[in-house]
C-alpha positions as CSV (number, residue, x, y, z in Angstrom):
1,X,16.4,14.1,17.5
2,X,15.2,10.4,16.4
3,X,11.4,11.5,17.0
4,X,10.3,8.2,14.9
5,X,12.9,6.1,16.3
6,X,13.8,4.1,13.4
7,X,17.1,4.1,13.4
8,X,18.5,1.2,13.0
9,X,15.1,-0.5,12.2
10,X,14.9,-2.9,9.3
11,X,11.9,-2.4,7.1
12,X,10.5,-4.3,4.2
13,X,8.7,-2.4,1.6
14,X,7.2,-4.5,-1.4
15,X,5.9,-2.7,-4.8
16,X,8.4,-0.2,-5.8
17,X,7.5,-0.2,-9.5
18,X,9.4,3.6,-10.2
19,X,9.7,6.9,-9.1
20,X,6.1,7.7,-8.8
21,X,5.4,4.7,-6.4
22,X,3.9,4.7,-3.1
23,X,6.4,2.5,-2.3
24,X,9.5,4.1,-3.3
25,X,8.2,7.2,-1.6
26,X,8.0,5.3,1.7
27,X,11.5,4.0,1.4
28,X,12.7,7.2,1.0
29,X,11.3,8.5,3.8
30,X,12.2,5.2,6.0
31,X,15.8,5.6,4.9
32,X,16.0,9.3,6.1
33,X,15.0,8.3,9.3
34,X,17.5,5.8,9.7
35,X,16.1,3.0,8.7
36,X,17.5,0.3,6.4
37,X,15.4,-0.7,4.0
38,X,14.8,-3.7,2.2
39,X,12.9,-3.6,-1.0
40,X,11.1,-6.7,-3.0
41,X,10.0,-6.4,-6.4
42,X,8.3,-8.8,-8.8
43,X,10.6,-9.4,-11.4
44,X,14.0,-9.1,-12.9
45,X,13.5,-6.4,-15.2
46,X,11.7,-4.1,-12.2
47,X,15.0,-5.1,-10.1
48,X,17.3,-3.9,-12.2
49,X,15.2,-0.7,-13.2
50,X,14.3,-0.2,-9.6
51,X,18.4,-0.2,-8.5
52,X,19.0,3.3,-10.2
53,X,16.5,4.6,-7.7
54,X,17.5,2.9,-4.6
55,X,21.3,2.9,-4.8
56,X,23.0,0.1,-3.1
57,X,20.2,-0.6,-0.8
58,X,18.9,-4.1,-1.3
59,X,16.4,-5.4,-3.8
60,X,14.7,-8.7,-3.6
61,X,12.5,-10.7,-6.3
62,X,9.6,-12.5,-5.4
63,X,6.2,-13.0,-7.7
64,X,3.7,-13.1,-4.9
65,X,1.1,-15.2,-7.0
66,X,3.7,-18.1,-6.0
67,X,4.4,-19.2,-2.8
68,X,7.0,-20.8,-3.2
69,X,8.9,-17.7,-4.0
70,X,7.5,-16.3,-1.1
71,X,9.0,-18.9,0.9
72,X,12.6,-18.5,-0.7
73,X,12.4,-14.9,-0.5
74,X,12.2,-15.5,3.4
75,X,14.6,-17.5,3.8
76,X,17.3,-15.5,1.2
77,X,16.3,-12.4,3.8
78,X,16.3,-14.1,7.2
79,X,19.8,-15.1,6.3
80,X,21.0,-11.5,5.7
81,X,18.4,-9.6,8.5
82,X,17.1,-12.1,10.8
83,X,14.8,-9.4,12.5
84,X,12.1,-7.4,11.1
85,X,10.6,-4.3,12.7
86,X,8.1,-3.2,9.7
87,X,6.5,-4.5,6.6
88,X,5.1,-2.7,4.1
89,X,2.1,-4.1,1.1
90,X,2.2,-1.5,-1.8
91,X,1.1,-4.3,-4.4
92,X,-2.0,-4.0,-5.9
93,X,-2.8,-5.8,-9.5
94,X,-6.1,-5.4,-12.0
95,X,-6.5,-6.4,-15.5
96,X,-8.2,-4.0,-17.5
97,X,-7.6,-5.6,-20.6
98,X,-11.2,-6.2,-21.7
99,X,-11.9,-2.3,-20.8
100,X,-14.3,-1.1,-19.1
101,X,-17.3,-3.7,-18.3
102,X,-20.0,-3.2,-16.0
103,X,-19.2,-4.7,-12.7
104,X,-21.4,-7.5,-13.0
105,X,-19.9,-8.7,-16.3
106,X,-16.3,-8.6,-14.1
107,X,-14.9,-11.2,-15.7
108,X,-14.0,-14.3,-12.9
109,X,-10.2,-14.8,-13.8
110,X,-9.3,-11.0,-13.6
111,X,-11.3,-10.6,-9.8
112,X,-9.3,-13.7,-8.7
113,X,-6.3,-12.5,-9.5
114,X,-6.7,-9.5,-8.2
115,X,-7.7,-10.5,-4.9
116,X,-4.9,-13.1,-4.9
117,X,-2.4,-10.3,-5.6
118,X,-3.8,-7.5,-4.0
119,X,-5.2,-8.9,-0.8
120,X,-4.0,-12.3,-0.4
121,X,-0.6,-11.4,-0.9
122,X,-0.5,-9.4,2.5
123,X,-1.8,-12.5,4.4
124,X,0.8,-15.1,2.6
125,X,3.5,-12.6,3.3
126,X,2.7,-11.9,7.0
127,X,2.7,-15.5,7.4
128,X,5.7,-16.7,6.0
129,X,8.0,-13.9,8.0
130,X,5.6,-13.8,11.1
131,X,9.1,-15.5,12.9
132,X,11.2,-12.6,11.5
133,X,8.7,-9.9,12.7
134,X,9.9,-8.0,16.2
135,X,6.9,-9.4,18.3
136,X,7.1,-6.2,20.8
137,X,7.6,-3.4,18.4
138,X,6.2,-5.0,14.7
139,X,4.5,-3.0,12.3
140,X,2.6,-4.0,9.3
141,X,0.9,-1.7,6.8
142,X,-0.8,-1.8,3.6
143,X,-1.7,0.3,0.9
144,X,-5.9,0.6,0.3
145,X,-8.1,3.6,-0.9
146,X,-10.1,6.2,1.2
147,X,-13.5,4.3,0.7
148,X,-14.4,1.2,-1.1
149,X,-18.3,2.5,-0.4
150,X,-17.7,5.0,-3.6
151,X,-19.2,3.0,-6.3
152,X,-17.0,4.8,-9.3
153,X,-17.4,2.7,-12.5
154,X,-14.1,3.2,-13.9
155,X,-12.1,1.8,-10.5
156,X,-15.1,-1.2,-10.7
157,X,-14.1,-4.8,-9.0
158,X,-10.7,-3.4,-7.6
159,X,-13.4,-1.3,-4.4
160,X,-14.4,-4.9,-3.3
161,X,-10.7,-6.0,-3.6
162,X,-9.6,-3.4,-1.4
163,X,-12.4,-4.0,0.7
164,X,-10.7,-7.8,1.5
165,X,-7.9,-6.2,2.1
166,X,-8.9,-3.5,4.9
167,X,-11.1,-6.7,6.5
168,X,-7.8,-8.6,6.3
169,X,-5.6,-6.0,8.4
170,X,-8.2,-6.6,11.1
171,X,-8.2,-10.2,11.1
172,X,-4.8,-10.3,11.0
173,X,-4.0,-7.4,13.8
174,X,-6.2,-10.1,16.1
175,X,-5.2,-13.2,14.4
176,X,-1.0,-12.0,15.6
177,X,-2.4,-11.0,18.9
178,X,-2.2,-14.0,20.1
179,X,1.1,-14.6,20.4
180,X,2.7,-11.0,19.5
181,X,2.2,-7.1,19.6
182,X,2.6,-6.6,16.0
183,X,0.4,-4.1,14.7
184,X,-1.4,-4.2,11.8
185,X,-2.9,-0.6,10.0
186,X,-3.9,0.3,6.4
187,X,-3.4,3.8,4.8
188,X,-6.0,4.9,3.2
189,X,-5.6,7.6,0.3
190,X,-7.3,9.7,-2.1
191,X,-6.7,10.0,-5.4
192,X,-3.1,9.8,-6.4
193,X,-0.8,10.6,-9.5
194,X,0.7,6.7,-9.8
195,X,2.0,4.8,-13.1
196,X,0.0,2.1,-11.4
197,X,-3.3,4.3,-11.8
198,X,-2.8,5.7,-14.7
199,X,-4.2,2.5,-16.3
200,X,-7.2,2.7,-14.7
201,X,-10.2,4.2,-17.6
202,X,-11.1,7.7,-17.6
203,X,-8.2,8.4,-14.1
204,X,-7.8,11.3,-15.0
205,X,-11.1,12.9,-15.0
206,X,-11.7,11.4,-11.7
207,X,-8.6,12.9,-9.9
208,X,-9.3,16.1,-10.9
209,X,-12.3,16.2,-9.8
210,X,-11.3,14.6,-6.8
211,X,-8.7,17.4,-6.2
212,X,-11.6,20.0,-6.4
213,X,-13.4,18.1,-4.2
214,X,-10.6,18.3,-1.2
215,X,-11.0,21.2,1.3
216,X,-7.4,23.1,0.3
217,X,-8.0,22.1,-3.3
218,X,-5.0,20.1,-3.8
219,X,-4.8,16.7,-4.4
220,X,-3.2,14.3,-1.4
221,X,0.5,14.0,-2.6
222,X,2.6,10.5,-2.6
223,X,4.9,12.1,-0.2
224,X,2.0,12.2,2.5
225,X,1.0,8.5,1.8
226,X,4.3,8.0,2.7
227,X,5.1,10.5,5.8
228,X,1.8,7.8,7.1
229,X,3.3,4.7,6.6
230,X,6.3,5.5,8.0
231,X,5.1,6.9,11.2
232,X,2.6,3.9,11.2
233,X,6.4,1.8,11.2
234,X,7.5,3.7,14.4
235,X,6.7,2.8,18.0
236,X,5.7,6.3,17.9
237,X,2.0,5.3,16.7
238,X,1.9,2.0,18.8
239,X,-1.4,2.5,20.3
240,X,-2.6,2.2,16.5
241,X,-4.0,-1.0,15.6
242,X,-6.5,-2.7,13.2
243,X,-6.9,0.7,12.0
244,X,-7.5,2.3,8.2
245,X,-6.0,6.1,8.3
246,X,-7.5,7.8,5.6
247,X,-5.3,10.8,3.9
248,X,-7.5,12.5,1.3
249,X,-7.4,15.8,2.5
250,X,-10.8,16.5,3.5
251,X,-12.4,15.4,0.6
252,X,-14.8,12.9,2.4
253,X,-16.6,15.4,4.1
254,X,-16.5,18.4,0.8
255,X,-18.7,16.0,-1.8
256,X,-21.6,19.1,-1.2
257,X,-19.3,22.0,-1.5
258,X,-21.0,25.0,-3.4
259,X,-17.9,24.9,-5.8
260,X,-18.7,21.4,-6.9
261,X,-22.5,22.0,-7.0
262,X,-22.4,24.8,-9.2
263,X,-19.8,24.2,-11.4
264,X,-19.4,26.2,-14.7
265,X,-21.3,24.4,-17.3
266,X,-23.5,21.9,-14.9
């Protein structure tokens, strides 16, 4: 039974970077629900690195700090799928490369370009294909965190960054309304094992504790991220809109919990 009823669906899923990806998750579990999925990554070298993953399924190259490669990468896809029932942001960009600083000595290049990758990518993109997007049945959804509230010093100006983007899935879900039902939702996680995290300072210590701090005491997997977004990609979930679903396994309500509290040694 097609319970998601994505067959046949064409879905476009930016940020596959390797196996470990949110994204490549999600295009897994697109493609075994029938869907045929279309992946963009942002260079060359990530294409060709990205094909022994994804087979013969298509893999597109766009830099979304330029918009004019936004533009062509539109118009190279509209000419092979001129419809588009889902679109999925998994990009998300900080430079850590002056290590850790406190967050008022963020340095004003590196929160730009984060924002402009990481939040004003989605908008650009949504824009450029909103023609191409299935105006009955449309889904968009993007990648955030469970809170941006959590003031953790090592994640620092990428919280606020986030924060653009959750504000931006609402402005856009109303912005579309008016001339489409395409939905717009973010998916929220807890910590996660990602290359792309792995370069964030002192990670490590915070996702273990973070795993502890869940109610099963196991971390939220990449496979549940993307069991999310693809159900957020099916009319199945079309009464969902303007929405952040956060997956962390309970741990937002578990900060307390008498395990935490008295921890050996604190």
């Amino acid at each position: 039974m097609d319970f998601l009823q994505l067959e046949g669906k064409t879905v476009l899923v930016f940020g596959v970077a390797n196996r470990k990806s949110v994204a490549f998750h999600t295009g897994r579990v697109l493609a075994e629900a029938g869907a045929t999925v279309v992946y963009v990554v942002r260079s060359p070298a990530r294409q060709e690195s990205v094909r022994k993953l994804v087979g013969e399924a298509p893999i597109y190259v766009c830099d979304v700090e330029h918009q004019e490669q936004i533009d062509k990468l539109r118009d190279d896809i509209a000419a092979a799928h001129p419809q588009l029932h889902g679109i999925v942001h998994s990009i998300a960009f900080a430079d850590y490369s002056a290590g850790w600083l406190p967050f008022h000595e963020t340095p004003r290049p590196a929160f730009l370009q984060a924002i402009d990758i990481s939040c004003y990518s989605l908008i650009a993109i949504c824009n450029a294909f909103r023609e191409m997007l299935d105006k009955e049945n449309g889904s968009v959804a993007a990648i955030s965190i469970s809170t941006t509230r959590m003031a953790a010093e090592n994640y620092g100006y990428m919280a606020p960054v986030k924060a653009a983007l959750d504000s931006s899935i609402a402005f856009l879900a109303k912005s579309f309304s008016q001339f489409s039902h395409v939905r717009f939702n973010a998916v929220c996680p807890g910590l996660l094992k990602t290359s792309a995290s792995a370069g964030i300072p002192g990670y490590v210590d915070s996702y273990l504790y973070a795993e502890q701090a869940t109610l099963r005491k196991q971390a939220v997997s990449t496979e549940e991220v993307a069991n999310t977004v693809a159900f957020l990609m099916s009319p199945r979930s079309s009464g969902i809109n303007a929405q952040g679903l956060v997956i962390d396994a309970g741990m937002s309500i578990n900060y307390f919990d008498d395990g935490l509290i008295h921890r050996e040694g604190s």
